[in-house]
C-alpha positions as CSV (number, residue, x, y, z in Angstrom):
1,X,0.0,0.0,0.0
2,X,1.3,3.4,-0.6
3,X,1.3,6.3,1.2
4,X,-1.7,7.8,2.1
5,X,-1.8,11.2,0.6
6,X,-2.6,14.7,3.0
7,X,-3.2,18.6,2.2
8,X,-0.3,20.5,2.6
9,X,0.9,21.5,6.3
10,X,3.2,24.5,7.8
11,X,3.6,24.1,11.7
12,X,5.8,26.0,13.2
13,X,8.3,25.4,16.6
14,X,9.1,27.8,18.6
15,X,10.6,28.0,22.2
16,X,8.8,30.6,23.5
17,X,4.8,32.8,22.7
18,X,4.8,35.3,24.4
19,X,3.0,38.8,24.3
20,X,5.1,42.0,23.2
21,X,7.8,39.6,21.8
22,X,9.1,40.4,18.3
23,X,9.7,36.3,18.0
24,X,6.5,35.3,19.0
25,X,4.7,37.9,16.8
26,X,6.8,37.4,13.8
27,X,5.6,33.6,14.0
28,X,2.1,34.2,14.8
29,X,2.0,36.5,11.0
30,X,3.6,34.1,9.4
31,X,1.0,31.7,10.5
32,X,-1.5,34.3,9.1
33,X,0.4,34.2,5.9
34,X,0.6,30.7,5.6
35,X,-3.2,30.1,6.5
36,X,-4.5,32.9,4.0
37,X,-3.2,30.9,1.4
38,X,-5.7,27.6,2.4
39,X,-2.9,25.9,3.8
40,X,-3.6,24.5,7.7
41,X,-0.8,25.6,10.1
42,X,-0.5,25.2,13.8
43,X,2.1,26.5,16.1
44,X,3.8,24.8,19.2
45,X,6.0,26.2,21.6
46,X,7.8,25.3,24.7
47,X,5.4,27.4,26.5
48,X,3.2,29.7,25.9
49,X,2.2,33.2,27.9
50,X,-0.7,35.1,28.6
51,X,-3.4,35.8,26.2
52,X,-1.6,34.0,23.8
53,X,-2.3,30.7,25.3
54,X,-5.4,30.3,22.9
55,X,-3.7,30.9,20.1
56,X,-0.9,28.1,20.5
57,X,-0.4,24.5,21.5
58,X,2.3,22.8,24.0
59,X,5.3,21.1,21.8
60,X,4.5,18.3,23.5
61,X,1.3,17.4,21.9
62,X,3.5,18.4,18.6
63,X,5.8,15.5,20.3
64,X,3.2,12.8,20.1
65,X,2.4,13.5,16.5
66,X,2.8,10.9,13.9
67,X,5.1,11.7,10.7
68,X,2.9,13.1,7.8
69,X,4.2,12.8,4.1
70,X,2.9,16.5,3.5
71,X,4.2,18.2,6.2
72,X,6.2,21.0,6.7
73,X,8.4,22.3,10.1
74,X,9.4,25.6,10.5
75,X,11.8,26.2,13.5
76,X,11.5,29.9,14.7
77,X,15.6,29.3,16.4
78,X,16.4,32.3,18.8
79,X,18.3,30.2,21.9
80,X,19.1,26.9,22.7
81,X,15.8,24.7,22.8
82,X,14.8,20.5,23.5
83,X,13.1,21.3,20.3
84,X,16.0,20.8,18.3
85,X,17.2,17.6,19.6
86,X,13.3,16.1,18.9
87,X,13.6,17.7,15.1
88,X,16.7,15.1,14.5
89,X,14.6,12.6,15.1
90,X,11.4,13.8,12.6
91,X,11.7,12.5,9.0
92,X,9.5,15.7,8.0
93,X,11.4,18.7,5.9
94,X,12.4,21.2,8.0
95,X,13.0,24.7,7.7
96,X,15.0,27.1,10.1
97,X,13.5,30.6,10.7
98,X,17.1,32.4,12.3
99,X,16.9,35.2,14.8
100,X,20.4,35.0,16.2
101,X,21.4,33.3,18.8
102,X,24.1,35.9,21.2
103,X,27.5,34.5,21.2
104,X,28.0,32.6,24.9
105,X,31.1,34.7,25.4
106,X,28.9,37.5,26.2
107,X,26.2,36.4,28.0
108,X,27.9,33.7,30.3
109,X,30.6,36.2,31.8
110,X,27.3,37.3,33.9
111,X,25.2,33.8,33.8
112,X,27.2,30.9,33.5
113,X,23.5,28.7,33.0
114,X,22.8,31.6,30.0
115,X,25.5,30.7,28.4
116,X,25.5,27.3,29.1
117,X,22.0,27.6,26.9
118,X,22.9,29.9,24.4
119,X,26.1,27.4,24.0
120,X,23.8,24.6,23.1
121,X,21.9,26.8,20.7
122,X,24.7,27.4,18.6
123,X,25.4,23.9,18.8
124,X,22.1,22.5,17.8
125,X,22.5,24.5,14.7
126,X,25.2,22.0,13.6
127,X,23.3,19.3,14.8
128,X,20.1,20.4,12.2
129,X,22.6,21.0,9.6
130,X,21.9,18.5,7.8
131,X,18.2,17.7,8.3
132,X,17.4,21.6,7.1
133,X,15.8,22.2,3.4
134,X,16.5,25.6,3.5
135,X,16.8,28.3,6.2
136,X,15.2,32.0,6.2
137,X,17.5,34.8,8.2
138,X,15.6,38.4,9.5
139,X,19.0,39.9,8.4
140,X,21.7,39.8,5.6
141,X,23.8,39.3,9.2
142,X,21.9,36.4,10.4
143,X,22.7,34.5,6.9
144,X,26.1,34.8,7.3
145,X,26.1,33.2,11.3
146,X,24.2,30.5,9.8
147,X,27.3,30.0,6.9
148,X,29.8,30.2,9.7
149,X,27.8,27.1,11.0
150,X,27.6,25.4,8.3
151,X,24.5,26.2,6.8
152,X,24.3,27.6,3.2
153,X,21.9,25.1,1.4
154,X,19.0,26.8,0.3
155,X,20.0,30.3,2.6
156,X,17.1,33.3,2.0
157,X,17.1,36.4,3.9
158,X,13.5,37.8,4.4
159,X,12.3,40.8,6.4
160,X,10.6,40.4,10.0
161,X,6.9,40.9,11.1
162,X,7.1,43.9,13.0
163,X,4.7,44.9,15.6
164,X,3.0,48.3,13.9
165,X,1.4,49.9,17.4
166,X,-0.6,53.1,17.0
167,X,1.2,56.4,17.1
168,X,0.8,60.3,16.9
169,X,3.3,60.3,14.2
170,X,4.9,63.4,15.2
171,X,7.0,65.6,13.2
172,X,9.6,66.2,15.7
173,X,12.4,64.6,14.0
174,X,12.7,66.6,11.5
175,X,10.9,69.6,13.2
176,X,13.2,71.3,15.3
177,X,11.0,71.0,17.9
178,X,12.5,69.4,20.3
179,X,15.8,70.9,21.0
180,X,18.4,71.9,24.1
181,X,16.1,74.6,25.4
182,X,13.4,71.9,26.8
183,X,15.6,69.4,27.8
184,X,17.9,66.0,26.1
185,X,15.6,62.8,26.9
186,X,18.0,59.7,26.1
187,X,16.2,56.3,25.4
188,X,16.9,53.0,24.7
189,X,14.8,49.9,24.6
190,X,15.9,45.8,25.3
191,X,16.3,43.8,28.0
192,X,18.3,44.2,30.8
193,X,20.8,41.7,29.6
194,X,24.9,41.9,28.7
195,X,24.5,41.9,24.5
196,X,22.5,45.0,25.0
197,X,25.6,46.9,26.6
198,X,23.2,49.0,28.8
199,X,26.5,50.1,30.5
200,X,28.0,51.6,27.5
201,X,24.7,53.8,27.1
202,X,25.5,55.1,31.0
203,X,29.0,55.9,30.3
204,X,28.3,57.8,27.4
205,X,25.1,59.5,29.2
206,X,27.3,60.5,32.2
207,X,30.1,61.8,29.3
208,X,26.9,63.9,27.9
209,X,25.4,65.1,31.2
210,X,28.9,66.7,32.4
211,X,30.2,68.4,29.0
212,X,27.0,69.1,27.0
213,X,23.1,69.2,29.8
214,X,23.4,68.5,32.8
215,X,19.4,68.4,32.9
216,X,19.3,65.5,30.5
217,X,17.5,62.3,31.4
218,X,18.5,58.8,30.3
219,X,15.4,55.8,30.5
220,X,16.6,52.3,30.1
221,X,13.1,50.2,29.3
222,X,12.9,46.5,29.3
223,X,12.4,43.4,31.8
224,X,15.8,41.7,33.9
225,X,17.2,38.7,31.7
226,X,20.3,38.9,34.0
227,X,20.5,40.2,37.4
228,X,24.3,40.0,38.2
229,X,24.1,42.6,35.1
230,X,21.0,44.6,36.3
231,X,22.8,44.8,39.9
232,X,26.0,46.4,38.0
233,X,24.2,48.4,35.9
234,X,22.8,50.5,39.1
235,X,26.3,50.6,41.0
236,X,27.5,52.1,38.2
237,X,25.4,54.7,37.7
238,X,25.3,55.3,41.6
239,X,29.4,55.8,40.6
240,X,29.0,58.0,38.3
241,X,26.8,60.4,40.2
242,X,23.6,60.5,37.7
243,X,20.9,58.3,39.6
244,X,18.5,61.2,39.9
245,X,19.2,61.3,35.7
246,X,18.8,57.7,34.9
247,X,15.3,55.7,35.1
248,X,15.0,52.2,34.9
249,X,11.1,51.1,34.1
250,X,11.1,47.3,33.8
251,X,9.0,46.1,31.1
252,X,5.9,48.0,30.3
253,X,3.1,47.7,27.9
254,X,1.9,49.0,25.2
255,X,0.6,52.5,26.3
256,X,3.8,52.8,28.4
257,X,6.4,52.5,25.7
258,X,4.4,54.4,23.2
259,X,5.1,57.1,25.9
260,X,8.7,56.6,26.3
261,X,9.1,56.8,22.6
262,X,6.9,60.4,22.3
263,X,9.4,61.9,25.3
264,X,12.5,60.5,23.8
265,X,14.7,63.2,22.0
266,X,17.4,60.5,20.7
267,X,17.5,56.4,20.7
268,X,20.9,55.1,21.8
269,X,21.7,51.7,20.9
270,X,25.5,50.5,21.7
271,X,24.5,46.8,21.5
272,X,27.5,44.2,21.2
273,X,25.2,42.1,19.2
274,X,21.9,42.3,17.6
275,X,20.1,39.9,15.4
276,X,18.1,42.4,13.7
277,X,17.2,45.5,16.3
278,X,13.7,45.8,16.0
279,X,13.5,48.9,18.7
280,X,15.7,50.9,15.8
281,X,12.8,50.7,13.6
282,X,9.8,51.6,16.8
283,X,12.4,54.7,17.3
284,X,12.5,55.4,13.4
285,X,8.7,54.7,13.3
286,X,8.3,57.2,16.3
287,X,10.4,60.0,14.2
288,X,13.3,59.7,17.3
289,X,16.6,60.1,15.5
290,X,19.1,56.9,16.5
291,X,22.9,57.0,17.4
292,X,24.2,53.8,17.1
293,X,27.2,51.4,17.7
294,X,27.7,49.6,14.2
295,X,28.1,46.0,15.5
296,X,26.3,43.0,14.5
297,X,23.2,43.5,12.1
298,X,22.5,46.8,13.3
299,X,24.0,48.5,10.5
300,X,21.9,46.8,7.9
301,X,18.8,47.8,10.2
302,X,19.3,51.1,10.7
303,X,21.4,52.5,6.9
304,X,21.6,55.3,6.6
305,X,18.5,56.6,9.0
306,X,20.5,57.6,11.8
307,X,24.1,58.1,13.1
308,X,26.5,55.4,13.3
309,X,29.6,55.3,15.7
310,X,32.7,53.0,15.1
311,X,33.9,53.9,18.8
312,X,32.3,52.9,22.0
313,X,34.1,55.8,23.6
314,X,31.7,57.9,25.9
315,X,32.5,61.4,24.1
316,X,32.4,60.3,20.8
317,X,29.0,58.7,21.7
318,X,28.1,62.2,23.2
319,X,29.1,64.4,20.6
320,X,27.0,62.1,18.1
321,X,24.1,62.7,20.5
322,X,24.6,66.5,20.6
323,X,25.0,66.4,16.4
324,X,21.9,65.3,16.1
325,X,20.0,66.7,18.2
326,X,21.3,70.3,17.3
327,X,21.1,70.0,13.8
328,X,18.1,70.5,12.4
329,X,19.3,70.0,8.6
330,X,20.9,66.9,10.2
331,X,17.5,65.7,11.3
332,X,15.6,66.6,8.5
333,X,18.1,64.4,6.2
334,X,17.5,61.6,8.5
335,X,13.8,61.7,8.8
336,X,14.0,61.2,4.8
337,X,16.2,58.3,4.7
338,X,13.9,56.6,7.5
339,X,11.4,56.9,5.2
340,X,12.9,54.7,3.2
341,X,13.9,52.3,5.6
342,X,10.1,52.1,7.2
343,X,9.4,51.1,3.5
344,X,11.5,48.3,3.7
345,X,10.9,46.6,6.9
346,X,6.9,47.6,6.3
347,X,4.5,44.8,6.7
348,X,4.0,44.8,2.9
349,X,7.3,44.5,2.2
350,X,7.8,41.4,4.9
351,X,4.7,39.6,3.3
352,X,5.9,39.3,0.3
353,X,9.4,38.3,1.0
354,X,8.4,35.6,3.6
355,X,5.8,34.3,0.7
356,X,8.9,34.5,-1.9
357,X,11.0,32.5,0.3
358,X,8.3,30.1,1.7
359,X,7.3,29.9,-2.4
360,X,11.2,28.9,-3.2
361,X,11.5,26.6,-0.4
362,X,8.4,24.4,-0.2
363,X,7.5,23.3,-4.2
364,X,3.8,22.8,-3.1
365,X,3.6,26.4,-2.1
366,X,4.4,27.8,-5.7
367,X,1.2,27.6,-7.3
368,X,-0.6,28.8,-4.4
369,X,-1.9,32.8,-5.3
């Protein structure tokens, strides 16, 4: 007898669904995209948070599942997961969605256990090697992490979902309305967590708060990943003499970091490493210029919508800052070539190129319109 024949099926793996994360959401369009085309697809994860619960299932029941001839796996790979070890063992073709995964060098100087994960991640990636029919990256960057692994069959790069939350859309980036007179309001957005170099934003902040405004405010939004860091973060500040200047806020919601982006004045990003940097694109989205460190993918984010710095050092970061915010031609520039870069990481723009690459990847999916 041969084998029984089924209607094509996308399910996707993923560690972790969880509100307000760029992961989770990216899945749960890609889900959308796949099911608008009459194709069933299902997502698992590890676990699965808040009011999301509904919209998921445990990988365990994915687990118990019986191998389908027309079945498709998409592994969303952001850290080191079980799920890859069970994917060796499924004789379905699979297909890596790559985030990044942060070097363990960084993270396990704070957490040894962090690293210890993020170390298997990397290694699991080796491990799928061969099982993978082709792999989709969220950045030109993340492609070429996957080579240095190994992986270059089928290699696509395709833009992320990213969350589009409602805004003013105020002019002030190019406006000249915010400016010295009512005050420099630093921000930068990520977890609390050593890739993020949350300390190299302080340093810079103090450089700017003693040679340019000593009114200015720094605000540092996002949940704890790694307390030993967290804990450092505020002795340094308390060393540096600037606690009344710098707010830390936790994680918020929605409405909350909607605010923090209308107060901001500049986005400060001096990351080590970033996958993608979806926060560069809220601040773009938000008209906030961006100084940033170029490291890692953000410099294929960001372009040429914002300042880049090839130093770390705290004045050079603080006389980026001050350029940009006292420049008003400067801004205006900017605010035009963030246009441009909105367009390309729009939700248009990620549709089509996930569809392209799913369409290039999985024959069955061509002739679907």
């Amino acid at each position: 007898m041969g084998l029984r024949s089924y209607s094509l099926e996308i399910d996707q793996l993923l560690p972790s669904l969880a509100p307000r994360d760029a992961i989770g959401y990216h899945a749960l369009k890609m889900q959308e995209l796949i099911q608008s085309l009459g194709i069933k697809s299902e997502i698992y994860a590890d676990e699965i948070k808040g009011e999301l619960k509904g919209q998921a299932h445990l990988f365990a029941e994915f687990q118990r599942k019986s191998y389908r001839s027309n079945r498709y796996i998409i592994y969303q790979a952001s850290t080191g997961s079980p799920i890859a070890g069970h994917l060796t063992t499924r004789r379905e073709p699979i297909l890596i969605n790559y985030h990044n995964i942060t070097p363990k060098e960084i993270l396990g100087r704070w957490d040894i256990g962090v690293g210890i994960v993020v170390g298997a991640g990397i290694k699991q990636l080796s491990f799928l090697k061969e099982r993978l029919v082709g792999a989709i990256s969220v950045s030109q960057y993340n492609k070429w992490c996957l080579a240095q692994e190994g992986i270059t069959k089928n290699s696509l790069v395709a833009a992320p979902f990213i969350p589009v939350e409602a805004h003013s859309g105020s002019s002030k980036f190019g406006s000249g309305i915010r400016t010295r007179s009512v005050g420099s309001n630093w921000l930068f957005v990520g977890r609390i967590a050593p890739n993020k170099a949350q300390h190299d934003v302080i340093k810079a902040f103090s450089a700017y708060v003693t040679g340019w405004q000593q009114e200015a405010t720094l605000t540092l939004v996002g949940g704890i990943s790694s307390k030993s860091y967290a804990d450092s973060l505020r002795e340094l500040v308390g060393e540096l003499g600037i606690s009344e200047r710098v707010h830390f806020t936790g994680p918020v919601d929605s409405m909350e970091l909607e605010k923090q982006y209308e107060n901001a004045t500049v986005f400060v990003c001096l990351s080590d490493h970033e996958g993608f940097g979806f926060p560069i694109i809220e601040a773009l989205r938000h008209s906030v210029p961006v100084v940033a460190f170029a490291s890692s993918a953000i410099p294929e984010t960001l372009g040429t919508s914002g300042i880049l710095v090839a130093s770390k050092n705290p004045i050079q970061v603080a006389a980026a800052v001050a350029l940009v915010e006292n420049d008003t031609q400067l801004r205006k520039v900017l605010r035009i070539e963030a246009h441009n870069t909105l367009e390309r990481y729009s939700q248009e723009a990620a549709t089509l190129q996930n569809l392209n690459a799913l369409r290039k990847l999985i024959p069955e999916m061509a002739s679907r319109k």
